[in-house]
C-alpha positions as CSV (number, residue, x, y, z in Angstrom):
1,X,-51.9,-16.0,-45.8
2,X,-53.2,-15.7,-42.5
3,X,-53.6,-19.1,-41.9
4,X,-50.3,-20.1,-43.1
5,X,-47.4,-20.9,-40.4
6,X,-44.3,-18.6,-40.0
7,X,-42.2,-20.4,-42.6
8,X,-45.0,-20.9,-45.0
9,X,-45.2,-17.4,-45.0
10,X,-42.2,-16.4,-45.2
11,X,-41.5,-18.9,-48.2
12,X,-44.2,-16.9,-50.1
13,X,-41.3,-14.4,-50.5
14,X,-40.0,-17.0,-53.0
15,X,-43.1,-18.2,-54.9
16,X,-44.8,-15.3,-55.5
17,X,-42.0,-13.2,-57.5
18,X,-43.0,-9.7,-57.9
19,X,-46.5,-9.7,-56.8
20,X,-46.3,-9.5,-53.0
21,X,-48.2,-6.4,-52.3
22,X,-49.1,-4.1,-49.0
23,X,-51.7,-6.7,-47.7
24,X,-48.5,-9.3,-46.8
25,X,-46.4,-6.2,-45.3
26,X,-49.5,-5.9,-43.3
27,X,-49.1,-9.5,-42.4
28,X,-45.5,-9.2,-42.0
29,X,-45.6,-7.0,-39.3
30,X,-48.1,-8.7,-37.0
31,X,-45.5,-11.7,-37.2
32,X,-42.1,-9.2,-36.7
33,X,-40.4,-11.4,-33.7
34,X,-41.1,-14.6,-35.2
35,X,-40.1,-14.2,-39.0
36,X,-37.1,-11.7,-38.4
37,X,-34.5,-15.0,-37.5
38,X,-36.1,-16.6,-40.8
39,X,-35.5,-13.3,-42.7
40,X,-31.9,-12.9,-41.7
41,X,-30.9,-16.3,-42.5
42,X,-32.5,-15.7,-45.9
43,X,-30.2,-12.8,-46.5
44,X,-27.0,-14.2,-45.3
45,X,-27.3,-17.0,-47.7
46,X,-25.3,-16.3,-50.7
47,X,-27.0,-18.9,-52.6
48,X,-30.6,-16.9,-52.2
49,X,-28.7,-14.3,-54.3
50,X,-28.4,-16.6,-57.3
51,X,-31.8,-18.0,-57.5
52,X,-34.0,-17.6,-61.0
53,X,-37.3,-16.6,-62.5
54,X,-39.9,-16.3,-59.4
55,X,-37.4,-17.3,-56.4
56,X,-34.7,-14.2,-57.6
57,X,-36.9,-12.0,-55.4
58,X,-36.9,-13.9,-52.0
59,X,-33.8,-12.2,-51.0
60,X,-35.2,-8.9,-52.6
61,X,-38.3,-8.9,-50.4
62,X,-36.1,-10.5,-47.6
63,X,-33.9,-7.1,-47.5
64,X,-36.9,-4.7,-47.6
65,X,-38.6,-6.7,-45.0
66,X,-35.6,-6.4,-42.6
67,X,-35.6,-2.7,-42.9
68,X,-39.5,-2.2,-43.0
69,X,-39.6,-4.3,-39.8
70,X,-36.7,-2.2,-38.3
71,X,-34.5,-5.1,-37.4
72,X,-31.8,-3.6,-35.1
73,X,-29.9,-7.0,-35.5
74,X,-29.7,-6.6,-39.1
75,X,-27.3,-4.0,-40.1
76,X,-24.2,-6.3,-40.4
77,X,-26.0,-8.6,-42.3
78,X,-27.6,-5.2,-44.6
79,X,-24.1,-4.4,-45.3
80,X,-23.3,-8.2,-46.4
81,X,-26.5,-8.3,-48.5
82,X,-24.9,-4.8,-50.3
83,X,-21.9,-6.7,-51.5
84,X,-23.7,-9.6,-52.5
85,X,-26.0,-7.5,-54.6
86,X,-23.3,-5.7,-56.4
87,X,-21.8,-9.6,-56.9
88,X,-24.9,-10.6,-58.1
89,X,-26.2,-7.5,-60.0
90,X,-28.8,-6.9,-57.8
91,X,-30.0,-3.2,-57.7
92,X,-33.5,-3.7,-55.7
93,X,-30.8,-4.7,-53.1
94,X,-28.4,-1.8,-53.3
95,X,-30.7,0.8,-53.6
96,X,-32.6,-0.2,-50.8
97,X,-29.8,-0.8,-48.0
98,X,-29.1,2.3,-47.4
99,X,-32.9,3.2,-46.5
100,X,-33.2,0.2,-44.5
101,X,-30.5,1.7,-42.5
102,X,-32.6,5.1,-41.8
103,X,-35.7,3.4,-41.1
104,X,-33.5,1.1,-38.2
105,X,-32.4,4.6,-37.0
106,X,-29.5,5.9,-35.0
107,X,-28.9,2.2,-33.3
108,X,-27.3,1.5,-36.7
109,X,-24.5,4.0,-36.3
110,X,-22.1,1.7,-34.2
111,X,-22.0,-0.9,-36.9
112,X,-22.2,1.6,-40.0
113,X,-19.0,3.7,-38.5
114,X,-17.0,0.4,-37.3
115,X,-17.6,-0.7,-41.3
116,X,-15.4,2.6,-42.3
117,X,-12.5,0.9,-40.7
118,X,-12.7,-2.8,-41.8
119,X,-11.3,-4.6,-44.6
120,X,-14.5,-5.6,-46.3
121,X,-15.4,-4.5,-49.6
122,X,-15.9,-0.7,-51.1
123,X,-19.6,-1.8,-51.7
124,X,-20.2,-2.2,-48.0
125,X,-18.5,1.1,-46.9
126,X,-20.3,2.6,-49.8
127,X,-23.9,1.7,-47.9
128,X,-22.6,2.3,-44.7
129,X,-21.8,6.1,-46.1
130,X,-25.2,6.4,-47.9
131,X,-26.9,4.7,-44.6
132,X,-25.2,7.6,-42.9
133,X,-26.3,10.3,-44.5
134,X,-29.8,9.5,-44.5
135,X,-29.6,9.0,-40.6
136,X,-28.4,12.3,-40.5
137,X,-31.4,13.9,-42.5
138,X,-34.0,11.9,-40.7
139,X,-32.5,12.1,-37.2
140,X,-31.0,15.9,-36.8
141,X,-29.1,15.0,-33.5
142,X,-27.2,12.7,-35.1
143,X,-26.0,15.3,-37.4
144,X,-22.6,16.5,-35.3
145,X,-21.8,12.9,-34.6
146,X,-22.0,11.8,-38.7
147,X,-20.2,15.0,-39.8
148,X,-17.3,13.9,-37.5
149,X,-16.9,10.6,-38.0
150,X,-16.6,11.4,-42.1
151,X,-14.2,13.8,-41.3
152,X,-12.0,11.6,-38.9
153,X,-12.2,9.0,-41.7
154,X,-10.4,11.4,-43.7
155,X,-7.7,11.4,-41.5
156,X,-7.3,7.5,-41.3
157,X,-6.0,4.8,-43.9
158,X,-9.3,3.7,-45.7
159,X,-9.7,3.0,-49.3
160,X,-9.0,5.8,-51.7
161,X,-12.4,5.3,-53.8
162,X,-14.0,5.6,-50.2
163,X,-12.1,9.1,-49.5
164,X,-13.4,10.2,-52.5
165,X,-16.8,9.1,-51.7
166,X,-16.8,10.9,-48.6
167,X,-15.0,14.1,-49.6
168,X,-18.4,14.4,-52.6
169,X,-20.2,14.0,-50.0
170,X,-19.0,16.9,-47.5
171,X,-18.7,19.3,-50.5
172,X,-22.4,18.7,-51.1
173,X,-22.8,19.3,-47.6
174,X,-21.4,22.9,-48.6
175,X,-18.2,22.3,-46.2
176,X,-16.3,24.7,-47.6
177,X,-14.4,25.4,-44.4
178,X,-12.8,21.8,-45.5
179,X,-11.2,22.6,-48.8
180,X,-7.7,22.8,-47.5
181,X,-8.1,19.4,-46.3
182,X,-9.5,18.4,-49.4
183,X,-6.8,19.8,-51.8
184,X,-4.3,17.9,-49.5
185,X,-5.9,14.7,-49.9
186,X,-5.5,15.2,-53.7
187,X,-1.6,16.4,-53.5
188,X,-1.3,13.5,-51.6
189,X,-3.0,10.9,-53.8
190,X,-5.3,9.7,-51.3
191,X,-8.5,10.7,-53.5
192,X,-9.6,8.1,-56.5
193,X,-9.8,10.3,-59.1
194,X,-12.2,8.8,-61.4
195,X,-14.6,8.6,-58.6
196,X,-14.0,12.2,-57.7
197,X,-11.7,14.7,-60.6
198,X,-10.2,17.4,-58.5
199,X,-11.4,19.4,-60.4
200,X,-14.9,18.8,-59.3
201,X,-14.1,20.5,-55.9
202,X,-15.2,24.0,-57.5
203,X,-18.2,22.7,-59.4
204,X,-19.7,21.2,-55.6
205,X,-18.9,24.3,-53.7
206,X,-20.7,26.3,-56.6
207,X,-24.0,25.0,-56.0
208,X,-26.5,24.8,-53.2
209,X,-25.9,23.1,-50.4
210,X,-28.2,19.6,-49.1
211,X,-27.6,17.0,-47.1
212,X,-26.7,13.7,-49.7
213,X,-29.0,11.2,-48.9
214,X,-30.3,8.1,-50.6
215,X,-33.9,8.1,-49.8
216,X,-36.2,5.4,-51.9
217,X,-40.2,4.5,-50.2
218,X,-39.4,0.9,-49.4
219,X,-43.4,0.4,-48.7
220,X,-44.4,1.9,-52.1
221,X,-42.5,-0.5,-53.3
222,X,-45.5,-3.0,-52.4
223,X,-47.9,-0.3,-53.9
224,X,-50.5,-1.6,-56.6
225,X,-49.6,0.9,-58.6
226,X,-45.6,0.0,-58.5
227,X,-46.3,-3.3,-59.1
228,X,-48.2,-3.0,-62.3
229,X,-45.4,-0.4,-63.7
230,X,-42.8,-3.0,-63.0
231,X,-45.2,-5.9,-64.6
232,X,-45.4,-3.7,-68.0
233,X,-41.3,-2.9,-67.8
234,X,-40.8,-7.0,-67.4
235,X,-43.2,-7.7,-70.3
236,X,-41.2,-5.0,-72.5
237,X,-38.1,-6.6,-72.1
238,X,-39.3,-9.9,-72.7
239,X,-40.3,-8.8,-76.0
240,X,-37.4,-7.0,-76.8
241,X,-35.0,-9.9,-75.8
242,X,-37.6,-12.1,-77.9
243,X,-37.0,-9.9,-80.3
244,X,-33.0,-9.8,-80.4
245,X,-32.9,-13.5,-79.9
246,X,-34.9,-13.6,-83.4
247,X,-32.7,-11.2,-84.9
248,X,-29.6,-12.7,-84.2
249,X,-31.5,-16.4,-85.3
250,X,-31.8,-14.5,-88.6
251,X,-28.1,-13.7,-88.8
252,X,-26.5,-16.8,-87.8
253,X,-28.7,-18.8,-90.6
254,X,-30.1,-16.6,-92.9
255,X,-28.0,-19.0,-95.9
256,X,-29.7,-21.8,-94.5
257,X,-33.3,-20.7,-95.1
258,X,-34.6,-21.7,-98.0
């Protein structure tokens, strides 16, 4: 790989499926400044989302790469790729945003608070939140500053499911001193109830408090051992869906055997 160019390398990220290992994030990061434009237009392609087979995990690799490469010029298109994934069904995507977010550190905060407030999709506020919250755990001073801005959102006219989100959140936090608050939200039918029952108030502020972050080990991700777990789990399901297929070859013309 070393002897490939910049977009040769990069396109590896769609021929080689889910076999890229540590020894191209190695290679990745000698080559930050000059892949990073060629990863973000990757991730704000929509199409890249829709690819097949092999070329599915382009955009995949493309997100972790961003975050693993700490791409301050990323977050807005991070919060895109979140929506896309929950579009497209992607869950290597939207599990990983919110740690991308935490690795790019507290210069994400700007973009992640000004999401709250915008008329994009709940997936996208969802990250931002979960982004959040994992800046707060890994960077303490940002801790007064996150706590705030949830609790101003409260305040403000942003999507019920969103209030509800953030409210969980805060009670996990073990804000107790916000339960008033909280039990006015729910008289006033700002909370989405099948994201948060009110009843679920007494069951949070019951149990320990911790900070609710999203935390997955992008790098181990690249890991030989990870990649041979997720190799086995691909060639279970291609036997099982091998399997079905048959079953349901059997049922459709069973009369037609002879």
């Amino acid at each position: 790989m070393k002897d490939l160019n910049d977009e040769a390398f990069v396109q590896k990220i769609f021929e080689e499926g889910d076999r890229l290992d540590k020894t191209f994030i190695k290679e990745a990061k000698k080559r930050r400044a000059a892949i990073l434009p060629l990863l973000r237009d990757i991730v704000s392609n929509e199409e890249n989302y829709q690819k097949e087979d092999d070329e599915f995990w382009g955009v995949v690799h493309a997100v972790h790469l961003l975050g693993l490469l700490k791409d301050e010029k990323a977050v807005d298109l991070l919060l895109k790729a979140s929506e896309f994934s929950h579009t497209y069904d992607i869950e290597w995507i939207w599990d990983a945003v919110p740690e991308c977010f935490s690795l790019i550190g507290p210069s994400s905060l700007p973009a992640l608070i000004g999401e709250l407030h915008k008329e994009n999709k709940i997936e996208s506020k969802i990250a931002a939140v979960q982004g959040l919250w994992n800046i707060y755990e890994t960077y303490p001073e940002t801790r007064e500053e996150i706590e705030e801005t949830c609790i101003q959102a409260l305040q403000k006219d942003v999507l019920p499911e969103l209030k509800a989100e953030i409210v969980a959140d805060l009670l996990t936090l073990g804000r107790k001193d916000l339960e008033d608050i909280f039990n006015e939200l729910f008289d006033r039918g700002e909370i989405d109830m099948d994201v948060l029952p009110r009843e679920d108030i007494e069951y949070f502020l019951s149990h320990e408090p911790k900070i609710p972050s999203h935390f997955i080990d992008i790098e181990s991700f690249y890991s030989g051992k990870a990649i041979k777990e997720r190799q086995k789990r691909w060639e279970t399901e291609e036997k099982q869906d091998f399997a079905l297929d048959y079953f349901h070859y059997l049922l459709e013309n069973g009369d037609k055997i002879g």
